[in-house]
DRENNURO-999607 format. One line per 8 residues: number of its first residue (from 1); their letters; for each residue x negated, y negated, z of N, C-alpha, C. Coordinates in steps of 0.05 Angstrom, whole numbers, plus 5000, padded with zeros to 4 digits. Atoms other than C-alpha are relative to their C-alpha. Layout:
N
NUM> A> X Y Z X Y Z X Y Z | ...
This chain:
306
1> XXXXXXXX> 5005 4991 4973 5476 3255 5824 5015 5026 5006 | 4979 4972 4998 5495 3327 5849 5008 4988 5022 | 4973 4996 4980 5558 3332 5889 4977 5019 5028 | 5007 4983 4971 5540 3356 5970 5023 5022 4999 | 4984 4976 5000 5602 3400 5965 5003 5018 4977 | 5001 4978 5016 5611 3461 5934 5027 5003 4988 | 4970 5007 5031 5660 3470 5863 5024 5016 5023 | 4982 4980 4991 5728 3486 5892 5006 5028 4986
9> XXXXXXXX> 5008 4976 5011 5719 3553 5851 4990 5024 5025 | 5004 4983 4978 5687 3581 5912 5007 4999 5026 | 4987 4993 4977 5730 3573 5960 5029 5017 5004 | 4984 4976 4998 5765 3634 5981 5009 4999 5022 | 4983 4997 4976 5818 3654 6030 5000 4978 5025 | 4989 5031 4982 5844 3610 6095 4971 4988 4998 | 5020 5029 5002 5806 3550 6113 4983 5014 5036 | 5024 4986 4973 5751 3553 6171 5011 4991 5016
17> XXXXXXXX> 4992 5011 4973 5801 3522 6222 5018 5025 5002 | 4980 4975 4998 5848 3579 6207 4984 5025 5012 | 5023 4978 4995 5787 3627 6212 4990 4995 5035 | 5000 5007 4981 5774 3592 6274 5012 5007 5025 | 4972 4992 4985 5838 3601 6306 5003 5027 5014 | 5000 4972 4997 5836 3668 6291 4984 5021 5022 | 5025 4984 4979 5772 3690 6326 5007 4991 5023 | 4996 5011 4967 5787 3647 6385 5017 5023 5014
25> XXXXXXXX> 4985 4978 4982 5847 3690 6403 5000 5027 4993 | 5017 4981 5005 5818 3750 6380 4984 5001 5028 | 5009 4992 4988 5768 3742 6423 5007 4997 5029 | 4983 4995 4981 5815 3726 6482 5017 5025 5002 | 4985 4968 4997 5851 3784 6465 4983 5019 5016 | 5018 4980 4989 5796 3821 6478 4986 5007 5026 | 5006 4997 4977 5775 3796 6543 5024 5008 5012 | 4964 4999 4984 5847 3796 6569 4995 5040 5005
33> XXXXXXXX> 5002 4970 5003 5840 3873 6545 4976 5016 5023 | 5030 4993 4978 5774 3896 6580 5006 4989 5013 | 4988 5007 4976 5799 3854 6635 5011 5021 5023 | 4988 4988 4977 5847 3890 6665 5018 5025 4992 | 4991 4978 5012 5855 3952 6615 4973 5016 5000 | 5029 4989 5008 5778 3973 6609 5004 5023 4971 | 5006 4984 5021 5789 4007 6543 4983 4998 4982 | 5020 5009 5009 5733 3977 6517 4971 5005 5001
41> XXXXXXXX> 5033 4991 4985 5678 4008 6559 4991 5016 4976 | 5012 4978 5030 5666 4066 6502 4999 4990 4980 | 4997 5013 5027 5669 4020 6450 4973 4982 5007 | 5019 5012 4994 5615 3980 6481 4976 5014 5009 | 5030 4987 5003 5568 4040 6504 4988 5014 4970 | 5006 4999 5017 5570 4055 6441 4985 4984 4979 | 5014 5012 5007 5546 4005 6415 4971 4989 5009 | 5025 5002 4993 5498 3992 6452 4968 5027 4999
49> XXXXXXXX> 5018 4977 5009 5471 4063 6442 4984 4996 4974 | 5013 5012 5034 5462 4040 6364 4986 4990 5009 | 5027 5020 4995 5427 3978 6384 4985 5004 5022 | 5012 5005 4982 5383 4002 6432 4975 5007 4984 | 5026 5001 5014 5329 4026 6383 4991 4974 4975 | 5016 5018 5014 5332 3966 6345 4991 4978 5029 | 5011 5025 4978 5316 3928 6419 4982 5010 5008 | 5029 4990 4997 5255 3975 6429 4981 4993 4972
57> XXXXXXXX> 5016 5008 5021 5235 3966 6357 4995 4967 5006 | 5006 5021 4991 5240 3889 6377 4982 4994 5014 | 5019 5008 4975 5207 3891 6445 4968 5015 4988 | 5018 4984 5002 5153 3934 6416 4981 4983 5001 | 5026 5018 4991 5100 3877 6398 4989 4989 5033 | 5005 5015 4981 5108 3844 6459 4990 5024 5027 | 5010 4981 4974 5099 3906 6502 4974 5018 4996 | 5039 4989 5010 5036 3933 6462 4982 4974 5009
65> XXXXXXXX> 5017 5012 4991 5009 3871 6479 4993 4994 5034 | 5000 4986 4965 5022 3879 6551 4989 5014 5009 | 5018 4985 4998 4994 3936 6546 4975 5003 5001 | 5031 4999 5018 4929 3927 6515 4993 4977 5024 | 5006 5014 4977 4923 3869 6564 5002 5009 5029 | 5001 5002 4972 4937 3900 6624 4976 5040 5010 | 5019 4991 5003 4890 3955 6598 4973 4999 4998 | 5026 5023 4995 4830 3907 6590 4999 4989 5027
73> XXXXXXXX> 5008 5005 4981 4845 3884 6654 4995 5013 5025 | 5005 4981 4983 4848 3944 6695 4971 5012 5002 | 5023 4990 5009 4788 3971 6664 4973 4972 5015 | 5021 5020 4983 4748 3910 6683 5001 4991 5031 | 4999 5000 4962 4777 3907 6757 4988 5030 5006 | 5007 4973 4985 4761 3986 6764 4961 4994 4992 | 5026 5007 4998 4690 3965 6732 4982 4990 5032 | 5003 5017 4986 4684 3911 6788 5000 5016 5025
81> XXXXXXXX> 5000 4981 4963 4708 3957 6854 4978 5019 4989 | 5022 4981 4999 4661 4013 6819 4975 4990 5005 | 5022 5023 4996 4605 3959 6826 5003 5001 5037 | 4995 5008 4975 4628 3939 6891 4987 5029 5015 | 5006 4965 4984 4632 4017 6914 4980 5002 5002 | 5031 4993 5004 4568 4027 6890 4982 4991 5024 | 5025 5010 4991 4530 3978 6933 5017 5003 5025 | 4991 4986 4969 4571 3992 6996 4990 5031 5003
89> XXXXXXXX> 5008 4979 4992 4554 4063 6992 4975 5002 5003 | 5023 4995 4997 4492 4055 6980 4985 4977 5023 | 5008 5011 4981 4487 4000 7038 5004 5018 5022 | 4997 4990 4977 4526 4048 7080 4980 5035 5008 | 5012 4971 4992 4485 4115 7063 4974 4993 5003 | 5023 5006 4979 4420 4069 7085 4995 5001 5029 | 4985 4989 4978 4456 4065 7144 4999 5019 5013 | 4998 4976 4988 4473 4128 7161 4972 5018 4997
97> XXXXXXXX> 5031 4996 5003 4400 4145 7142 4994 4999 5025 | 5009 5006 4970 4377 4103 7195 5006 5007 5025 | 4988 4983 4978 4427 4131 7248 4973 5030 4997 | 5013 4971 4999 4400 4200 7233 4972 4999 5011 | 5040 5008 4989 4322 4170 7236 5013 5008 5029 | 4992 5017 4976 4350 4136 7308 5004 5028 5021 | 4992 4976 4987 4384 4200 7330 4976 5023 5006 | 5018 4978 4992 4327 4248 7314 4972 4986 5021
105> XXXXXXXX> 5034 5017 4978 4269 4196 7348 5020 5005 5035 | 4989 5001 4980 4324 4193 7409 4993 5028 5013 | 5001 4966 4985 4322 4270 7418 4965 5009 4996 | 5026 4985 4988 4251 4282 7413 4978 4978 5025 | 5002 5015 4979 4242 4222 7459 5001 5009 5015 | 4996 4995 4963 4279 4248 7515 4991 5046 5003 | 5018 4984 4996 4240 4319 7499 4983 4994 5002 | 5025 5013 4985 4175 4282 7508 5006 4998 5030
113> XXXXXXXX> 4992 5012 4980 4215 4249 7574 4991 5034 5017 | 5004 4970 4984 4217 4327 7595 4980 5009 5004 | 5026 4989 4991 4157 4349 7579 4981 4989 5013 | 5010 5014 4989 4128 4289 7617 4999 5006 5022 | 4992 5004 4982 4165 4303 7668 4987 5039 5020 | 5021 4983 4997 4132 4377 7670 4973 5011 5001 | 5032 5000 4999 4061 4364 7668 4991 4986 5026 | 5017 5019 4966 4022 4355 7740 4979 4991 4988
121> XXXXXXXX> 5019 5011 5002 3978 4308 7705 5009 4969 4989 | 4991 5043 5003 3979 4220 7689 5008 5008 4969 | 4988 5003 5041 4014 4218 7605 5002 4978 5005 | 4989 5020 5017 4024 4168 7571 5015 5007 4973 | 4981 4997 5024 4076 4159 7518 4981 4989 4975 | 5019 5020 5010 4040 4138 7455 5019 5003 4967 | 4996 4999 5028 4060 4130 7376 4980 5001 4975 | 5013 4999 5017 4028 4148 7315 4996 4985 4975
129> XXXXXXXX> 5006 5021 5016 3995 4096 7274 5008 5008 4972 | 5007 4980 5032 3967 4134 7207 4984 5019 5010 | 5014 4972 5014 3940 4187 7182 4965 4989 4993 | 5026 5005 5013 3859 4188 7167 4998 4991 4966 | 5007 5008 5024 3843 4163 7104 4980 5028 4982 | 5017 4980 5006 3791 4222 7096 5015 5023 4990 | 4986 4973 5001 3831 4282 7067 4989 5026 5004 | 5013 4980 4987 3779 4324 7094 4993 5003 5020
137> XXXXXXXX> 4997 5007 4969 3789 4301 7162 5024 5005 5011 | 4966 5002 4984 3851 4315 7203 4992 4988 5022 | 5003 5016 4969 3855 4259 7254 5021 4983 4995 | 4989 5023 5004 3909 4211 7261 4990 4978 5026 | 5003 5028 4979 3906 4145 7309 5030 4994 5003 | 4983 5010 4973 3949 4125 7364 5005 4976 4993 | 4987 5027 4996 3978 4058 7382 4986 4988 5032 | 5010 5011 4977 3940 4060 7450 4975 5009 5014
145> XXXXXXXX> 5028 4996 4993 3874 4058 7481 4988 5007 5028 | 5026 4993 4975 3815 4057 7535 5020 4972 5017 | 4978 5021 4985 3860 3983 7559 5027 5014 5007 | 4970 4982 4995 3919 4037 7566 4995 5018 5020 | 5003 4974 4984 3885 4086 7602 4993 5029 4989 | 4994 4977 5017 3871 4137 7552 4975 5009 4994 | 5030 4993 4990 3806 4180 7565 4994 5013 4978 | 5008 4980 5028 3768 4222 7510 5009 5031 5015
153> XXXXXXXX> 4985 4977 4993 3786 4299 7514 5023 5001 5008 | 4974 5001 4997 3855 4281 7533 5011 5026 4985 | 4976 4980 5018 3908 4333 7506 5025 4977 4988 | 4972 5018 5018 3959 4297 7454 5018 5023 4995 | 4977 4981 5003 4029 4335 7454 5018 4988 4984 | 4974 5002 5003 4093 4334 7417 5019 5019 5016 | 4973 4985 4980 4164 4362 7446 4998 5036 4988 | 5014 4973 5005 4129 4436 7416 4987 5009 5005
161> XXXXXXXX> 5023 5000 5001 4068 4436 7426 4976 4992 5004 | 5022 5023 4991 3993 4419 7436 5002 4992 4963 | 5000 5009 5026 3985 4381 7367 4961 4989 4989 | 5031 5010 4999 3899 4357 7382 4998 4991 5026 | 5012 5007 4978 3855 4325 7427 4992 4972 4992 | 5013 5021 4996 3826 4257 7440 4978 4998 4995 | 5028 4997 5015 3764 4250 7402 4979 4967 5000 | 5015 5037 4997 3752 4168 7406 5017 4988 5005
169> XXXXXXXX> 4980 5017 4987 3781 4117 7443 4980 4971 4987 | 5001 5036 5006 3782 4041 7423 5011 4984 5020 | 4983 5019 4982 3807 3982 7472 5027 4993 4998 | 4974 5004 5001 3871 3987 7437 5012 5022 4970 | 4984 4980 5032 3880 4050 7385 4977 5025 5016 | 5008 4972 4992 3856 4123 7398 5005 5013 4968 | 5002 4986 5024 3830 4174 7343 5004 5031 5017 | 4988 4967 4990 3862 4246 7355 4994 5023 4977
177> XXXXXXXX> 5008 4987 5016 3832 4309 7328 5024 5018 4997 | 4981 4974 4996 3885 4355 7303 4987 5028 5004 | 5009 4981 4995 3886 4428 7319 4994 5021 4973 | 5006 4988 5027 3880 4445 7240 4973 4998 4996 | 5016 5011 5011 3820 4408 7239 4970 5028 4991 | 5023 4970 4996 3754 4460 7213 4980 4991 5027 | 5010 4991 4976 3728 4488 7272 4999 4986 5023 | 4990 5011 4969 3770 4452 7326 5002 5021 5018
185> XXXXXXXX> 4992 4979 4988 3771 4508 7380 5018 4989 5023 | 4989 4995 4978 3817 4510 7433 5009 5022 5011 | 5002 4979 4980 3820 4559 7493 5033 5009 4999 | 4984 4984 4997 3881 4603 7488 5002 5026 5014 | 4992 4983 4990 3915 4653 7516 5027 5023 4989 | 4967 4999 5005 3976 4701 7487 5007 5012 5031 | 4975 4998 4982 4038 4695 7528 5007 5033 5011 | 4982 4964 4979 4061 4769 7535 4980 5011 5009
193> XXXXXXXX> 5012 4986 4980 3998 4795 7560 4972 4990 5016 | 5022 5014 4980 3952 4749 7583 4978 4998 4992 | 5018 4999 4996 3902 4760 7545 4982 4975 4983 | 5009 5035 5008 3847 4694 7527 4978 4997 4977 | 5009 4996 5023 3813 4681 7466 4992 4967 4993 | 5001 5023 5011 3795 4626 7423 5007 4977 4968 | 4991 5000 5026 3832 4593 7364 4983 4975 4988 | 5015 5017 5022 3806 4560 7308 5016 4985 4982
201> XXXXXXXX> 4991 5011 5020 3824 4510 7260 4986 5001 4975 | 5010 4997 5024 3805 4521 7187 5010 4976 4975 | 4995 5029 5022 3828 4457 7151 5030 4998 4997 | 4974 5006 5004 3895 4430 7128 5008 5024 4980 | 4987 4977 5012 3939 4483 7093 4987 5018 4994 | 5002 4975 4993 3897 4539 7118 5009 5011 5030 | 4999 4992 4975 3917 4587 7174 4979 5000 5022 | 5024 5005 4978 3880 4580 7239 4998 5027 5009
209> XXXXXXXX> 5013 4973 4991 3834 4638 7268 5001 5009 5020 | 4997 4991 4975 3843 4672 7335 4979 5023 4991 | 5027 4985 5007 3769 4703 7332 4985 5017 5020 | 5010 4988 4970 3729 4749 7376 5026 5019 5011 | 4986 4986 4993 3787 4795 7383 4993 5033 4992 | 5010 4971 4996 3779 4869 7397 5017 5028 4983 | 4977 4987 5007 3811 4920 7356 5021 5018 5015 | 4975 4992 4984 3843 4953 7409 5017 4984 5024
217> XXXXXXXX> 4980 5019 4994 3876 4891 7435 5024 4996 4997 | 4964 5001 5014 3951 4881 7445 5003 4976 5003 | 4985 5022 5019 3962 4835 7394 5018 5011 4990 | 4982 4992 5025 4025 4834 7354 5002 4976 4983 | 4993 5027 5010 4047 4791 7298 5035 4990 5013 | 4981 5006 4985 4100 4744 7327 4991 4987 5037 | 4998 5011 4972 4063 4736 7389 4995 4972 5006 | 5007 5038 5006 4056 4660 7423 4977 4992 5010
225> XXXXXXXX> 5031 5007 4982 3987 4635 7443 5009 4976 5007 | 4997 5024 4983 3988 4580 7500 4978 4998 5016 | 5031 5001 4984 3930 4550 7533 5001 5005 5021 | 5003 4992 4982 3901 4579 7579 4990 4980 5028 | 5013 5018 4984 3873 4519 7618 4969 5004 5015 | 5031 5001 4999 3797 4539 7609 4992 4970 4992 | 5014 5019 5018 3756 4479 7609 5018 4966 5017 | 4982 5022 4989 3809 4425 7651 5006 4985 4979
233> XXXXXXXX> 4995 5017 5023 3826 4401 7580 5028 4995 4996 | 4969 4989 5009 3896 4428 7564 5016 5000 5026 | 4993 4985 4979 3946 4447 7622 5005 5025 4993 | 4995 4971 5014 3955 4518 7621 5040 5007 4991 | 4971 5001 5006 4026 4547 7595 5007 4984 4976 | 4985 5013 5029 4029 4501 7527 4999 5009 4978 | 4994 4989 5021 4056 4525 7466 4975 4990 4980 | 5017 5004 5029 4000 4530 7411 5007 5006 4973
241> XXXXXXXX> 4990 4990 5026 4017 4569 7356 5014 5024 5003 | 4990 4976 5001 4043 4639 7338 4990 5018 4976 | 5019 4978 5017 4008 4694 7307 5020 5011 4974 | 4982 4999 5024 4034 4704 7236 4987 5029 4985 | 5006 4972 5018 3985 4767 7209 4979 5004 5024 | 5011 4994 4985 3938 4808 7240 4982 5029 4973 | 5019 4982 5023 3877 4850 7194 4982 5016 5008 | 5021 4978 4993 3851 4909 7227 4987 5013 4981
249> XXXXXXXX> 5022 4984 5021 3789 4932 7186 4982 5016 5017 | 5021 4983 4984 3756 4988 7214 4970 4994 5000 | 5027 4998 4989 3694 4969 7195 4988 4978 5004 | 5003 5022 4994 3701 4899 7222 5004 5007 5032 | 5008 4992 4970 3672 4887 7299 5035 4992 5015 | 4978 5008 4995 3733 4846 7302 5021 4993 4988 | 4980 5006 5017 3807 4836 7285 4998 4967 4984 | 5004 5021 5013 3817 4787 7234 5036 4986 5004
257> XXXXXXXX> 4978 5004 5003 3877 4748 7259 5007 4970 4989 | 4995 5031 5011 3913 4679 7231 5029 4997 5017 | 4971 5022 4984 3971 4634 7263 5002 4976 4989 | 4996 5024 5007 4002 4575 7253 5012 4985 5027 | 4988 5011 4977 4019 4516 7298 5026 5001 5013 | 4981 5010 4997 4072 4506 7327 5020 4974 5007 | 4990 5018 5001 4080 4437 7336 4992 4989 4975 | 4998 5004 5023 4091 4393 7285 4980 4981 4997
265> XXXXXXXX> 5022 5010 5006 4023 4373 7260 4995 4981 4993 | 4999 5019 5016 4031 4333 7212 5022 4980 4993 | 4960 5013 4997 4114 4306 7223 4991 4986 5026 | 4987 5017 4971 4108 4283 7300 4991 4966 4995 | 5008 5036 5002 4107 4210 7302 4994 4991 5041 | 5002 5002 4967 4123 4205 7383 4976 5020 5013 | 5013 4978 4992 4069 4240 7416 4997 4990 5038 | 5006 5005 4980 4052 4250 7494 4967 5008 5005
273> XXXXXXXX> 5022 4993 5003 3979 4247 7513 4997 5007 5036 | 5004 4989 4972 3957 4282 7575 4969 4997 5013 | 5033 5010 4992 3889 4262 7619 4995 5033 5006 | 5017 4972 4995 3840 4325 7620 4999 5002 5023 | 5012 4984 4966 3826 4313 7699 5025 5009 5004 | 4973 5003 4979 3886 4332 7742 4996 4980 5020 | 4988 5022 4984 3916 4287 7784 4990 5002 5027 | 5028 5016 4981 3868 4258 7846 5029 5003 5011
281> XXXXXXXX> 4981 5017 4975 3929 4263 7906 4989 4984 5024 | 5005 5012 4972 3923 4214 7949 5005 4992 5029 | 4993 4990 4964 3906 4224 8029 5001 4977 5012 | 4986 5023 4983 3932 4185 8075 4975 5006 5019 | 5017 4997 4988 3881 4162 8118 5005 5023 5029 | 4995 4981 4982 3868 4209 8174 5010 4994 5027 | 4992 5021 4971 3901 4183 8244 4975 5011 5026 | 5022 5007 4978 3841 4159 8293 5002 5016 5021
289> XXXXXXXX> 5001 4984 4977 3821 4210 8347 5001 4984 5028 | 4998 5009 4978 3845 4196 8414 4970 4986 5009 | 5020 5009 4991 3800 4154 8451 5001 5017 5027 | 5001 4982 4976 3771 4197 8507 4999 4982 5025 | 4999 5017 4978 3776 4168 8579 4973 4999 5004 | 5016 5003 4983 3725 4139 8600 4994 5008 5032 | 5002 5004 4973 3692 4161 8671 4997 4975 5013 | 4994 5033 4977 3699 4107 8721 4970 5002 5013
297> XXXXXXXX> 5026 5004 4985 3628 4083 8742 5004 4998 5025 | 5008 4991 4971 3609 4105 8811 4980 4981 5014 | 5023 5011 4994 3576 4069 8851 4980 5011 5015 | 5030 4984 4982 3496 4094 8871 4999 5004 5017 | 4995 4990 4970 3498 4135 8932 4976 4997 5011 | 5026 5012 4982 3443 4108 8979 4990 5022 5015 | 5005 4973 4985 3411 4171 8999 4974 4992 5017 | 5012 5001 4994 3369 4168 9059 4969 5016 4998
305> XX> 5023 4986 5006 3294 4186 9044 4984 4997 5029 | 5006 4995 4975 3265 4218 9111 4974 4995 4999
């Protein structure tokens, strides 16, 4: 059987109680010392200067993994709010879409409200359904009818302009001819000098005609044509278009001019529609002519016959 202790051969110098001993007050010495001498402090930043790269070389696994984990998880929380962000902005810039819609319908609202409120004739407020189906038709349809009040020849306006006319009525929808439409005429007039004419429509994304003009007419380009109120259709004074060229050919009878609308043709959604008659005021009955006095019956004078 082997021996548990080791050959006395290898045992060297004192014994381990002596060794014992030793360190104990040793290391009392040493507190005692640092105690209430501190000469120990530089002996101890020193050391710890040595061992401080082997306590980074130590910590190192544990803080790469820290790392790497708190790099995986950042990355998948900034994923997550960039997600998030995403659909908030894009809930809130629907949003603010809609404001803007809300805002611009509000303001050409209460310019309808005005220009309602400037026409001596019955409107109605009305909205725009669709568009014709025909792309060789310019007409859109209303939201209100012949049950609304809404006569044929009417004038349809936006907060610009005349925009068409009233072309067919239904018991609950109206068909409106725009002023693009070919060879819609309406009676004009330009603004700076008065003088009256008749414009034309030539189809969608062509200019309209102001025809029958004289070459020594003052036209300019720039000027505004507004109806004249030939015809009890239009009121007079509304913005039509504005003359954009003008093609004196000498050896044409007449100028060849073009314009464009000025209301928004094909954009207005709100429109105001105006009745062709003017407005019927109504008279108060007339107050009953005195009653005249009656003469007082006499009575028959008995005339003697001789």
């Amino acid at each position: 059987m082997i021996p548990g202790d080791p050959p006395p051969y290898l045992y060297r110098g004192p014994s381990i109680l002596a060794r014992f001993v030793f360190f104990a007050l040793l290391s009392l010495s040493l507190l005692l010392v640092d105690t209430r001498y501190q000469h120990l402090e530089k002996l101890r930043a020193g050391i710890a200067l040595a061992l401080y790269p082997l306590q980074q070389l130590a910590r190192w696994p544990r803080t790469m993994m820290q790392e790497v984990g708190v790099y995986f998880t950042s990355k998948e929380m900034l994923e997550k709010q960039n997600t998030a962000l995403s659909w908030l902005l894009l809930d809130q810039g629907h949003m603010v879409q809609e404001a803007q819609t809300v805002q611009q319908e509000n303001a050409r609202l209460r310019e309808l409200l005005q220009l309602k409120a400037q026409t001596p004739r019955n409107t109605h407020a009305v909205e725009m359904l669709y568009d014709t189906r025909d792309p060789f038709v310019q007409k859109i349809t209303i939201d209100k009818g012949q049950t609304h009040g809404i006569m044929e020849s009417s004038a349809v306006l936006d907060p610009y302009g005349v925009i068409g006319q009233v072309t067919h009525v239904s018991p609950f929808t109206s068909d409106v001819t725009l002023l693009v439409e070919k060879n819609h005429t309406t009676p004009v007039q330009v603004e700076r000098t008065g003088m009256r004419s008749v414009l034309y429509g030539m189809g969608a994304g062509v200019p309209m005609e102001l025809r029958f003009v004289s070459p020594a007419a003052d036209v300019l380009v720039g000027d505004r044509l507004v109806t004249s109120g030939l015809g009890s259709v239009y009121p007079p004074g509304l913005a039509v278009a504005i003359i954009t060229a003008i093609d004196n050919d000498a050896e044409q009878s007449f100028v060849h001019i073009t314009a464009r609308p000025t209301a928004g043709v094909a954009s207005s959604r709100y429109l105001l529609v105006v009745d062709a008659l003017p407005l019927t005021p109504t008279l108060s009955s007339p107050p009953s002519p005195p009653e005249k006095n009656k003469s007082r019956s006499r009575p028959p004078v008995n005339r003697k016959v001789p």
